[in-house]
C-alpha positions as CSV (number, residue, x, y, z in Angstrom):
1,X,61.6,54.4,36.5
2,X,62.7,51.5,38.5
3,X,66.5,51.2,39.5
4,X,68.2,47.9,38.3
5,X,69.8,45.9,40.6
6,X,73.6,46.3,40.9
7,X,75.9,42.8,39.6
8,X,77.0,42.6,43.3
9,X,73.8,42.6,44.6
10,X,72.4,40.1,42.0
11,X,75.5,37.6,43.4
12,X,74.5,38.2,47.0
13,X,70.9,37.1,45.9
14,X,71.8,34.2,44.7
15,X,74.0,33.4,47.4
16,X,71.5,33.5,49.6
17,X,69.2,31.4,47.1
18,X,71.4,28.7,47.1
19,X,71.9,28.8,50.8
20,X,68.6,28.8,52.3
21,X,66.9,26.9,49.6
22,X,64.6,29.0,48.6
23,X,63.5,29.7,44.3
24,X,62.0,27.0,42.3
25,X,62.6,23.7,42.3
26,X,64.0,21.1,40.1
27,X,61.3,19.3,37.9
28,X,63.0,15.8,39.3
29,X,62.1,16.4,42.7
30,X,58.6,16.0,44.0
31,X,57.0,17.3,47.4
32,X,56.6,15.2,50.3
33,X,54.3,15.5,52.8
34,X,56.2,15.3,56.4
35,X,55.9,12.2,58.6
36,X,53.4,12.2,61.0
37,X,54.8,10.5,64.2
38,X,52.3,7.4,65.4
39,X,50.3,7.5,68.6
40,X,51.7,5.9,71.3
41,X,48.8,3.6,72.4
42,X,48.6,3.3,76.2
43,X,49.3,-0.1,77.5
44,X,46.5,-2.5,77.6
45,X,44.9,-2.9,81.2
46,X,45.4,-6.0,82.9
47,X,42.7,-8.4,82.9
48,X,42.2,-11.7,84.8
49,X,42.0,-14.7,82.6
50,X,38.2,-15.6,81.3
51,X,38.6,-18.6,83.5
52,X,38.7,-17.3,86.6
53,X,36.8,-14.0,86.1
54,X,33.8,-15.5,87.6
55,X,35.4,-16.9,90.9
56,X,36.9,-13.0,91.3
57,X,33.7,-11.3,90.4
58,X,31.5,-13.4,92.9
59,X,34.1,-12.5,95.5
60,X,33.7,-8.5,94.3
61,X,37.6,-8.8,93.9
62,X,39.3,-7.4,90.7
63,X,43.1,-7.9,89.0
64,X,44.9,-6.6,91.9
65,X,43.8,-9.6,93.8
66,X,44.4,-11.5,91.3
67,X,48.1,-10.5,91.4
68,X,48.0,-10.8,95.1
69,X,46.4,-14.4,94.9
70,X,49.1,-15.6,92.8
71,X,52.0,-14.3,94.9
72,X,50.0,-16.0,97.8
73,X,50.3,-19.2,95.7
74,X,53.6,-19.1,95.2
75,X,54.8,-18.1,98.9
76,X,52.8,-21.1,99.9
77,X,54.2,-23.4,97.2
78,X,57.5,-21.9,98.4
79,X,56.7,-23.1,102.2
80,X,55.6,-26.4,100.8
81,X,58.8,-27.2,99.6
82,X,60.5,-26.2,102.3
83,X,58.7,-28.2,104.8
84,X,59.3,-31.2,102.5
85,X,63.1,-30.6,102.1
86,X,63.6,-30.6,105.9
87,X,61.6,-32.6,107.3
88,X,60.6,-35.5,104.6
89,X,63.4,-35.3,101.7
90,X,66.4,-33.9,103.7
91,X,69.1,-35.6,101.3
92,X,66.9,-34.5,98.2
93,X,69.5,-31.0,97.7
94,X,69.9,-31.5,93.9
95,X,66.3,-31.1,93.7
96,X,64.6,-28.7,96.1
97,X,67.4,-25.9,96.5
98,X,67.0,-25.2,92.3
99,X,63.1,-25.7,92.9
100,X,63.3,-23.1,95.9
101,X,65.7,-20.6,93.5
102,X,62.8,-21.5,90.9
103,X,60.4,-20.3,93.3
104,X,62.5,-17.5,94.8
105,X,62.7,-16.1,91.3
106,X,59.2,-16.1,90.4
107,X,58.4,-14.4,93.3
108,X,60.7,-11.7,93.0
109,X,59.1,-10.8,89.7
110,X,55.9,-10.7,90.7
111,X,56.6,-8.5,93.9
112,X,58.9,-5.7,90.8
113,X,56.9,-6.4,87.1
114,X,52.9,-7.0,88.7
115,X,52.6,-6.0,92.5
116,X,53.9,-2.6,91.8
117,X,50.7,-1.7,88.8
118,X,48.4,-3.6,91.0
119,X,48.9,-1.8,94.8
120,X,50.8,1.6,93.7
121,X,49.6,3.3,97.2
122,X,51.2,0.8,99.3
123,X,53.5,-0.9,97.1
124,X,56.3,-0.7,99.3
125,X,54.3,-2.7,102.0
126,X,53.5,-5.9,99.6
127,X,57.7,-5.6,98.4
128,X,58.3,-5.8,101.9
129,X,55.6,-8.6,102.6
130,X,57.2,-11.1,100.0
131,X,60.6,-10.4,100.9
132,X,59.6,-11.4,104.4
133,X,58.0,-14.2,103.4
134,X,61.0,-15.3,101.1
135,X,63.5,-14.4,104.1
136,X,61.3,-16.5,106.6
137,X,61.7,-19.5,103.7
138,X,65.3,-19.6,103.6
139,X,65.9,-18.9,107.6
140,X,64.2,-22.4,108.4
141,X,66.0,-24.1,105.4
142,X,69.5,-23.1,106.4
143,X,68.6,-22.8,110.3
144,X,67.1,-26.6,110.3
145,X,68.8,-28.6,107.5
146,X,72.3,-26.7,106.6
147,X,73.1,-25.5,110.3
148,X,76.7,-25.9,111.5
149,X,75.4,-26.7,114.9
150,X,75.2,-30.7,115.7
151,X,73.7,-32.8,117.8
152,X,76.2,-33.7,120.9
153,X,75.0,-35.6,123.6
154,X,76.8,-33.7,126.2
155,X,75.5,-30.7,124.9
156,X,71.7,-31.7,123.9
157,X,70.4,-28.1,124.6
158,X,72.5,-26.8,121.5
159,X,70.5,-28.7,118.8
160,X,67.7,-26.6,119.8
161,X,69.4,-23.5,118.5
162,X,68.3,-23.5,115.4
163,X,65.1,-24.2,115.8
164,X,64.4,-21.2,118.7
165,X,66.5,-19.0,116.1
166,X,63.7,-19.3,113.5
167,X,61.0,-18.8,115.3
168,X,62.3,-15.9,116.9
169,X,62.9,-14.3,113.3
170,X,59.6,-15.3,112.2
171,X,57.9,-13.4,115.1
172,X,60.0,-10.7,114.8
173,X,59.7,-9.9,111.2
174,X,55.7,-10.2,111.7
175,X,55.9,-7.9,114.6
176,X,58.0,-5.1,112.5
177,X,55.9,-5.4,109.9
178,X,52.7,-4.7,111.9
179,X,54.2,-2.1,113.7
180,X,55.6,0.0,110.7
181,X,52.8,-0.7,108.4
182,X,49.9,-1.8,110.1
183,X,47.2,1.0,110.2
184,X,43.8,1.3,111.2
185,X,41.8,2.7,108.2
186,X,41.4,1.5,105.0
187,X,40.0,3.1,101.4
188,X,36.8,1.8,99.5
189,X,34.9,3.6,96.7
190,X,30.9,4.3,97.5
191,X,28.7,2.3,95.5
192,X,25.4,2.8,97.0
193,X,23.8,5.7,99.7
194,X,21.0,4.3,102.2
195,X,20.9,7.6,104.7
196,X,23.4,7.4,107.2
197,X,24.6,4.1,105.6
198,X,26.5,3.3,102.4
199,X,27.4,0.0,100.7
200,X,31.3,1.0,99.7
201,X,33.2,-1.5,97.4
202,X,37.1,-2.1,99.5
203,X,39.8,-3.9,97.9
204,X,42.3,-6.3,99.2
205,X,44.7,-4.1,101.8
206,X,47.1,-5.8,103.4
207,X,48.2,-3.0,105.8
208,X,45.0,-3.0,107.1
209,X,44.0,-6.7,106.8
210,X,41.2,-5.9,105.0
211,X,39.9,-8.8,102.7
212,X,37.8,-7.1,99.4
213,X,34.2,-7.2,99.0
214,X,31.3,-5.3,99.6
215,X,30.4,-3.8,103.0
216,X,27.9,-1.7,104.0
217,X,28.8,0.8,106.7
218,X,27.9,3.5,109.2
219,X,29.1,7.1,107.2
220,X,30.5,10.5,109.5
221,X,30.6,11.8,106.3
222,X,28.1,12.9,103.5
223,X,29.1,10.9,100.5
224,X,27.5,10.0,97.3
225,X,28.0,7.1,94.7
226,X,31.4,7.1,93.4
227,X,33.2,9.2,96.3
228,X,36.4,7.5,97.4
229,X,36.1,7.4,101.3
230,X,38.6,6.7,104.0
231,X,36.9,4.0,105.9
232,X,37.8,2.7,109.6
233,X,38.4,-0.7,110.7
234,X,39.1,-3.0,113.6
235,X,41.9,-5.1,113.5
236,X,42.0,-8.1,115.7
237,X,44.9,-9.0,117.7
238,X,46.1,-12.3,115.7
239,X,44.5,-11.1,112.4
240,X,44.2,-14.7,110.9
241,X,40.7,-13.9,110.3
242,X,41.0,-10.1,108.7
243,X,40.0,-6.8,110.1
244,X,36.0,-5.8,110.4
245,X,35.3,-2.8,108.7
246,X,33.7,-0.4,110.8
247,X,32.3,3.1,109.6
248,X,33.2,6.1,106.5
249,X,35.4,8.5,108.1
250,X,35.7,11.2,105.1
251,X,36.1,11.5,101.3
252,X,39.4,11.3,99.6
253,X,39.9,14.3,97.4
């Protein structure tokens, strides 16, 4: 015969009931099914506008470029103004030191919010390319138009000052550049294998001065289509015209 549960244990049973929950429950309440959290969709990829994807595509060039060509715009715009507010429109302030801040600014963004997604491996060399670019802006406009140093005729040589000072800055900033992140290789990704040779897509590098296309090349290396390769290149002195692409060195694991 079963044993009958004591009153104290009863009230420790329902203790515990009421506690955790558990039993039936009321009529009133109904079940719900628990919230699934949504999937965080991944960002959308970066595309360049329908309007231009044909001039970028003939050129074998993709979204980084794209980036890059607009930040080339706007450094050049920024130049532009420059030149005009020293040398044609020198008592034009109002207007062309809040259109170089304009220009300042959007070039700053572009070097944080779009440079950084578009050239992660060197990023640090295209932040340091437009701030160089934006310092070289700024030294001429305050070296030739907002200098303390005057024109006195018993001093003539001091007027050139200025001048000499920005030059010097300009060729020094190009020089440290070169020499901290210029480098004589670049990275491509094989598209084609002819024997020895192999057609290797390259994007835009500015560390290497490397324009992007399509080159085919001499390969040290046995590759097939799709291998990222380290590729070597020769860089001329000035470098006005880009580095040559020369030959596959290895793959990239």
């Amino acid at each position: 015969m079963p044993r009958k549960s004591s009153k104290t244990t009863d009230f420790f049973r329902k203790v515990g009931d009421a506690v955790l929950g558990v039993g039936k429950l009321p009529s009133k309440l109904k079940w719900r099914a628990p919230k699934v959290k949504k999937k965080i969709s991944p960002k959308p990829r970066p595309e360049i506008p329908h309007a231009l994807q044909g001039f970028f595509e003939r050129r074998y060039a993709g979204w980084p470029e794209y980036v890059m060509f607009k930040v080339q715009l706007v450094i050049l715009a920024l130049f532009v103004g420059a030149v005009a507010y020293i040398v044609l429109l020198p008592t034009q302030t109002l207007i062309f030191i809040p259109l170089l801040l304009v220009l300042s600014a959007c070039l700053v963004y572009l070097a944080a919010a779009q440079l950084r997604r578009a050239f992660e491996r060197d990023y640090p060399a295209y932040r340091s390319f437009t701030a160089m670019c934006l310092a070289i802006a700024w030294v001429f406009v305050l070296a030739l138009r907002h200098s303390p140093i005057e024109f006195l005729p018993e001093a003539p040589h001091l007027a050139l000052l200025p001048p000499l000072v920005a030059i010097g800055f300009v060729a020094a900033a190009f020089a440290a550049f070169r020499l901290k992140y210029g480098r004589g290789f670049t990275y491509g990704k094989v598209e084609e294998v002819r024997g020895r040779r192999a057609v290797v897509r390259v994007g835009y590098d500015i560390c290497s001065n490397v324009k992007a296309g399509l080159y085919t090349v001499e390969s040290f290396a046995k590759v097939k289509r799709g291998d990222t390769v380290r590729l070597s290149v020769e860089r001329p002195t000035i470098g006005l015209r880009g580095a040559k692409v020369k030959a596959i060195l290895g793959k990239i694991k």
